[in-house]
N, C-alpha and C positions, 0 to 999 in steps of 0.2 A: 727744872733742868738738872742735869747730873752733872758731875766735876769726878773724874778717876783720877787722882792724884796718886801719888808715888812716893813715900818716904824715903829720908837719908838710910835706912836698911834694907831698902827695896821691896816693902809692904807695901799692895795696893790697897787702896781704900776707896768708895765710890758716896760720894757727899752729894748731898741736894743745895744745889745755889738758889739762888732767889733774884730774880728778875732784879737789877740797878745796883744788886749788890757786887761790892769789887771779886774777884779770885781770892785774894788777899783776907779777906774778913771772913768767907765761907772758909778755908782753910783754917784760919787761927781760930774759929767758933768750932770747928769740928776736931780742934783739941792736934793739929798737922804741926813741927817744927816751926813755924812762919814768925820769925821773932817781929816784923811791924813793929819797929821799934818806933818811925816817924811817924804811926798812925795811920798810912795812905797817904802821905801828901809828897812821893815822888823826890826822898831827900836821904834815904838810908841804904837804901840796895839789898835790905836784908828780908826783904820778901821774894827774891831773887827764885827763877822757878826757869824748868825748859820746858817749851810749848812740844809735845811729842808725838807723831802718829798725824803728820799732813795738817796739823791744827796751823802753825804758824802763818800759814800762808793765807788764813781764813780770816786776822786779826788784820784791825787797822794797823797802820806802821808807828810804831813807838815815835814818842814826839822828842824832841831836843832834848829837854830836861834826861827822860828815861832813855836816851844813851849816854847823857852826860852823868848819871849814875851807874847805869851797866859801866861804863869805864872804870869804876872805883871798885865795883864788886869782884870777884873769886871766881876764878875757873869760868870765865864767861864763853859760851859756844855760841854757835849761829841761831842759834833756838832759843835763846835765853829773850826772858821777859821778864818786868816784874809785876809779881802778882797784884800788887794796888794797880797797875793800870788798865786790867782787865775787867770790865765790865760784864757783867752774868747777863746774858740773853736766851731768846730761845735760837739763834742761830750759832751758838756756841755748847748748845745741850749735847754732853758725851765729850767735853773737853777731856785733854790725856794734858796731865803737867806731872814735872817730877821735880823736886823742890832739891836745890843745887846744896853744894858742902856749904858749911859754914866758912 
C-alpha cells in the first residue's frame, strides 16, 4: 500500500506502508518530520498529520484519548489526525496526509 504524504515545505513524497503498521512509523522510517516522540502510544500529538483528498471520512472515528490529544496540539483543523492511530491497510492504499506545523 502507498502513503503520499506531504512535508512542512510542501514536498510530496509517495512511501510504501505495510499492512498493521501505524501512518506514524511508515512516515518517521521514511526519514518525514514525524517527531513520535511517545512512540505511538497516543500521549504527544506530535505525530499530528491532516488526512487530505476525502481520506478522512474513510478512517474510523478517532477514539477519546486522540481528541483528547488533538486538543493539546497546534493549528488543529477538521482533518487533523494523529498519525499513530492510523493503521496501514489495503483499504487505506493512496492515503494523502500532510504532516501539520510544529
Amino acid at each position: 500500500m502507498k502513503i503520499v504524504a506531504t512535508d512542512r515545505k510542501g514536498a510530496e513524497q509517495v512511501v510504501e506502508g505495510r499492512n498493521g503498521w501505524s501512518v506514524m512509523e511508515i512516515l518517521r522510517d521514511a526519514g518525514l518530520p514525524v517527531a513520535a516522540e511517545c512512540g505511538g502510544a497516543c500521549a504527544c500529538a506530535t505525530c499530528h498529520v491532516y488526512v487530505n483528498d476525502g481520506w478522512y471520512e474513510k478512517l474510523p472515528p478517532p477514539s477519546d484519548a486522540e481528541v483528547d490529544m488533538l486538543d493539546m496540539a497546534l493549528a488543529v483543523e477538521p482533518n487533523s489526525r494523529l498519525s499513530c492511530q492510523l493503521v496501514c491497510s489495503d483499504e487505506l492504499d493512496g492515503i494523502k496526509v500532510t504532516i501539520a506545523p510544529e
